[in-house]
Structures are given as C-alpha cells and as structure tokens.
N, C-alpha and C positions, 0 to 999 in steps of 0.2 A: 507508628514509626515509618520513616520514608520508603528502609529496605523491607516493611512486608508488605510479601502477598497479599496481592486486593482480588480476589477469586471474583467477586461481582461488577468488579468495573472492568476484568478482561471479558468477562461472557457479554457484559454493554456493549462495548467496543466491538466484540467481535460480532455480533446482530447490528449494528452500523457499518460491519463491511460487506455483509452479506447484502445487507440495502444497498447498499453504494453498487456495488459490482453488478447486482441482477439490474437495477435502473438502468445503466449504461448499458449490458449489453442487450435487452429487449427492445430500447428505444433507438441506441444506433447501432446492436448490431456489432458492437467490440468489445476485447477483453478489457477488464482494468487491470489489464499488467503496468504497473511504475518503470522498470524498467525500458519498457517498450515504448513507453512516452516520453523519456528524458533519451535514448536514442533517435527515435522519432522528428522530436522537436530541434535538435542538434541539427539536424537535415531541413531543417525550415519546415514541418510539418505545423501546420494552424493550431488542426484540432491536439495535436500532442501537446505544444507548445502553451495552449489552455490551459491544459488539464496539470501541466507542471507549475504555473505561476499558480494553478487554484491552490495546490497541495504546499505551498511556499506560504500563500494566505492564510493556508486553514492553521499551520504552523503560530503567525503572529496572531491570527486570532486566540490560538490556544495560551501564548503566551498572555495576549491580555485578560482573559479570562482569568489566569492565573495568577493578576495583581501582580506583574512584574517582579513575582518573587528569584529571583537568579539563584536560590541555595540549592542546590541538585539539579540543577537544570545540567540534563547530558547535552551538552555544548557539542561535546564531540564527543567519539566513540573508543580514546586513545587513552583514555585518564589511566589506565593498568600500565602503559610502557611508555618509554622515556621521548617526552613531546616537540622528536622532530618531524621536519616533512617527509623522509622516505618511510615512516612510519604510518604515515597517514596515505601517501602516496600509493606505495604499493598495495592496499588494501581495495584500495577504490578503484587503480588499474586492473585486478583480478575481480572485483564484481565486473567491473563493465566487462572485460573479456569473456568473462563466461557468463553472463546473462545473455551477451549476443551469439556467443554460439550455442548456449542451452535454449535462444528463442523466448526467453522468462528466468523470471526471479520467484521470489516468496510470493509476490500477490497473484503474479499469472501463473503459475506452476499448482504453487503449496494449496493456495487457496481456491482461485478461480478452475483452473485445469483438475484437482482432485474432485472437485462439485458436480462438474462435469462428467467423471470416472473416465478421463485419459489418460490411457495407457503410457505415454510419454512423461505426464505429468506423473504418475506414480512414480514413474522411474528417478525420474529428475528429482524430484523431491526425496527418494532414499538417497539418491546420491550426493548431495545436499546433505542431508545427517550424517552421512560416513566419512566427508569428508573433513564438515566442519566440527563433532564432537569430537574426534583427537585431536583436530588443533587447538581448542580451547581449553580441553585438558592438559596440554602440554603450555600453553602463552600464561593461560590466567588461574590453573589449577588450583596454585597457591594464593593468589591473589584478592581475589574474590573473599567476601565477606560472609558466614554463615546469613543465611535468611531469618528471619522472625518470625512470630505466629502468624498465621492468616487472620486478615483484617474483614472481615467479612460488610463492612462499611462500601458509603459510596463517597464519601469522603467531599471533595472541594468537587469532586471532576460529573457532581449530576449535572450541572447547568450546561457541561459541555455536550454531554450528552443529550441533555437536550435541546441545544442548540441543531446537532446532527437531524435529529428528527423534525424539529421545525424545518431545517433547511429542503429536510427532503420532502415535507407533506408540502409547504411552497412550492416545488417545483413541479410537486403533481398534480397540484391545484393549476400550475399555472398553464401546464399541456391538457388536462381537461377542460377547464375554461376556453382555451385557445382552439380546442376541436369542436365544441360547442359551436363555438360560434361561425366558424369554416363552413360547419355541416349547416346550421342556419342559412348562412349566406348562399350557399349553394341552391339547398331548397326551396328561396325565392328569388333565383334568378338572377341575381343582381351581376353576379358570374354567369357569361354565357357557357364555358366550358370549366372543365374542372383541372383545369390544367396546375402543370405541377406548381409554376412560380405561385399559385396561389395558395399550399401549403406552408407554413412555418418551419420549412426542414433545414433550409438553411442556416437560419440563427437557431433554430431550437436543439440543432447537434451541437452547436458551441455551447450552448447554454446546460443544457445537458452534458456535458465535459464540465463547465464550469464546475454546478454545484456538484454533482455525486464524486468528485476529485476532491471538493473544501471538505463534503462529509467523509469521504473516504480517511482525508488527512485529519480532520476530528477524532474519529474511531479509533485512528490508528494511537491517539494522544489518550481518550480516554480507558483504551488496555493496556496502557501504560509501553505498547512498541515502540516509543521514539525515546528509551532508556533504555542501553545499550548494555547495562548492570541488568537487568530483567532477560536481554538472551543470551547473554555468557551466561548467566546464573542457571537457564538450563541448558544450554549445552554442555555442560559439565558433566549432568547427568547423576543420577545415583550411584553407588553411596557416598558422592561429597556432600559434605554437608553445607554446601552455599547451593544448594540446586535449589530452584527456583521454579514451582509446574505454573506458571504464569501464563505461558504460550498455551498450554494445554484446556486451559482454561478460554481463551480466546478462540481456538481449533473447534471449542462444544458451542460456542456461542454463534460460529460462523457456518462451519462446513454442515451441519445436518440441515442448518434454516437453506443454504446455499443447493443443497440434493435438491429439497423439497419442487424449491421453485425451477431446477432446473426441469425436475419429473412433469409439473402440476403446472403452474405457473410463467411457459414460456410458448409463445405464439408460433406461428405457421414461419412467421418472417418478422423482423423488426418494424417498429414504426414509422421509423425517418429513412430508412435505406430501402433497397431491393431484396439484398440478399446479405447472411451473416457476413464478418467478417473474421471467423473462427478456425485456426486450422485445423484442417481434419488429419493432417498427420499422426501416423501412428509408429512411426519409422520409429526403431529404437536403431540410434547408431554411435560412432565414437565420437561425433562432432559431439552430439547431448551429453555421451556421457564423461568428455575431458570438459566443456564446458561447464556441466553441472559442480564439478571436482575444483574447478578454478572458482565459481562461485563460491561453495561452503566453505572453502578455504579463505576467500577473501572476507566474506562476512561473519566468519568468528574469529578472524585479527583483528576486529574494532567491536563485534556486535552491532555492524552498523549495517543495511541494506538501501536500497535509493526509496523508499517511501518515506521511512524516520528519516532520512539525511534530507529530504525536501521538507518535511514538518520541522524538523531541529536547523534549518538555513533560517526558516521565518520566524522561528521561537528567538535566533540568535539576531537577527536583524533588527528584533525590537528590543531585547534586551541588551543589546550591544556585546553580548559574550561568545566567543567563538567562531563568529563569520568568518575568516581565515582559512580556520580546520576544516567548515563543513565543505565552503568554496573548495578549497582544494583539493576534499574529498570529490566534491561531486565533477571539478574540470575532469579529474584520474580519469572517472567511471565513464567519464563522456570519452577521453582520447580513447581508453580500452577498448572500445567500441568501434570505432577509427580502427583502431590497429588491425580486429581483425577483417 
C-alpha cells in the first residue's frame, strides 16, 4: 500500500544523504544545507545556483524513474487544507524566514549540523520539533489517515537508489582519475610549476555541487521525504494512530554513518579549497531561536521544507501536476529570505 511504512527504503535514502553531504563537504569544504542554496543562489551565487537546478533534476529524474506514474505524487504539500495561495504562501514565507535567521533547515541543521555535534544545531533542531509538533497536531490531527503495516520491501524505488550510488562512485572515479593524472603530469614535467590553474578546482567544485545535490535529491526521493503525508504523519507523534516513524527510520540510516565519517573519515582541510567553510558558531541566541520557531512552524503547515519542494518542482515539471503550488511555494521561501 502507498501509505505504508517502507522502514528499508528510508535507511537507503538516509545512507545516500550521508554520502551526499560528507562528498561535498570534504571535497569543497561546504554544508549541504538546501536552504542555504536556494538563498544563496537568489543572490546570484554559481555554486548554489548548481546545486539547486541539480536537486530540480534529481526531482525529474525520480519522476522518470517512476514511469510517469502521477497517482500519489505529493504535487504539493497543501492536499489536508483548502487549495489557495495564502495557504501555500504563507508556509513557504515562514520557512524561508526562519531558515535565514536559524542559518539552516532540516538538512544543515537536523542532519549535517547534528553529525557534526553542534551545539547550535542541537538546539535548532529541538526547536524545530517544539514548534512544529503542535502545529500539526492542531492543522492535520484529524486529517491524516491511520498508517498500515510496515512494508519491509524495497519496492519500485531500488533502481533509484541505485542510481544515487552509481552517480556518486562516478563522481569518485572521476576526481581520482583526474588526480592521477595531474600528479602524473607533474612528475614528468610537462608542467614546469605546479601552480594552481593547473588543478581541476574550478570545474570540479561545480561538478561536485552538481552530482552530490542530484544524489542528495535521489535520497531524499528514495526515503520517501518528498511526501509531505510521510512528515505530518510523524509530526503528529504518538498516540495517534496516523504517526508514521518513517523519518526515524531515515535519522538511523543517515546520522550514525554521518558521526562516523565526521570522527574517522575527514581530512586536515578540503580538497578543492583552503580552508572549511563551516561555521564554528556556537552562539545560542534569539535570532536561532525565533528563527527555528518560524521554521517548524512553517514546515508542518504543508509538510513541505525546500529539499522535497526542489525534488517535487522537478517531479511536477515532468509530470505536468503542481508546478504552480511548488513555484509559489518556493518564490515565498526565496522573498522570506529577502525580508529578513
């Protein structure tokens, strides 16, 4: 059934975000916050502006994968209340408000920032559940449809997931190849100095934005997060009986592999940059935490946060169902950002 629990394809998804996120920041050096790329690129930033058309793609790629089928496709995040634009509107004005003054959303915060064990992001991310489980017990309480058994299947969505992994051993293949051959080059001189224009940093940061953003937005499709019904159904929380551990199930698959490699598995400095580009703030103040507040608020009025609404723009662009809702979810989030 469509509304059960697939406990196995959110732990997939969530070990395709962990990949995604640790690539990006080892190699340039940055968070995979979504948020912070869709403000970013509003600003004319390149590499953001990348990384959001990739997460648009990885969207319509997931849509063709999935045979054009449009029957549950979360179009939009609205389907529980009555489908006009201040409804959608102000949803997507309070994520982008308070993703820019929380500095992060679910992927730089919830995800990236707890991997890390910052302080900030702890915070951000309780504040984030506090605000959005009573709002969604109060909007969709009633709404919401019991869940069904867990499906322990991997159903239609292996191919996608393996698509995520080819993209990324490709991409790893294609920065060891490309240093191979550099260090080669070097060695016999061909190059009299080793200067920088003759490393591949400059396309290999776009390129690197590119894929780990299409697999990011994979992931995010194969834990089923670009279904808006999957995080009201646990915001709700127990004892209703539409709660949905879906997320939780995505949190086992991401955050422990994400420690790991933060502990084990992360170098001195990046490999295309100098120096991280990680804040080391640890400031707890009221900007994070009315920002956080306006966040979980805005994102459990639709179940929608800007990684699903870039994957479900590109799911709707091919299927033709929705592009309206998600556009004008995502202009909201971009003015929100503006405003403050």
């Amino acid at each position: 059934m469509e509304n059960d629990p697939k406990p196995l394809q959110a732990l997939l998804g969530g070990i395709g975000l962990a990949l995604s996120i640790h690539s990006l920041l080892i190699l340039n050096g940055t968070v995979l916050g979504v948020s912070g790329f869709v403000h970013r690129s509003a600003r004319g930033d390149r590499a953001a502006i990348t990384s959001v058309l990739a997460m648009v793609l990885g969207g319509v790629a997931a849509s063709c994968l999935d045979n054009n089928q449009s029957d549950g496709l979360p179009s939009t995040g609205w389907r529980f209340l009555p489908a006009s634009l201040p409804r959608i509107i102000f949803p997507g004005l309070l994520v982008g408000m308070g993703s820019k003054l929380a500095n992060g959303c679910t992927s730089g915060h919830m995800i990236a920032g707890i991997s890390r064990l910052s302080k900030r992001s702890f915070v951000a991310t309780t504040i984030f559940f506090l605000a959005a489980i009573p709002t969604a017990k109060l909007i969709h309480g009633h709404s919401l449809h019991p869940y069904g058994s867990m499906d322990w299947t991997f159903d239609h969505k292996t191919i996608h997931a393996t698509i995520v992994l080819r993209t990324l051993v490709i991409f790893w293949a294609t920065y060891l190849i490309s240093s191979h051959i550099l260090k080669t080059r070097r060695s016999t001189r061909i190059y009299s100095s080793p200067s920088p224009t003759i490393q591949p940093q400059w396309w290999f940061q776009y390129f690197t934005n590119l894929l780990t953003s299409f697999a990011f937005a994979m992931s995010l499709h194969v834990g089923n997060m670009d279904d808006p019904r999957k995080v009201l159904s646990f915001l709700v929380m127990p004892p209703s009986d539409a709660f949905d551990p879906t997320v939780i199930y995505l949190a086992i698959g991401a955050l422990p592999l994400l420690m790991s490699f933060s502990r084990y598995a992360r170098p001195d400095k990046p490999l295309f940059t100098d120096r991280w580009a990680v804040s080391q703030d640890s400031k707890i103040d009221g900007q994070l935490l009315l920002g956080s507040t306006m966040f979980g608020v805005g994102w459990a009025l639709g179940g929608i946060c800007p990684g699903p609404n870039l994957v479900n723009l590109g799911r709707s662009l091919h299927s033709g169902v929705g592009i309206t809702d998600n556009l004008v979810w995502l202009t909201s989030m971009i003015a929100g950002g503006f405003f403050v």
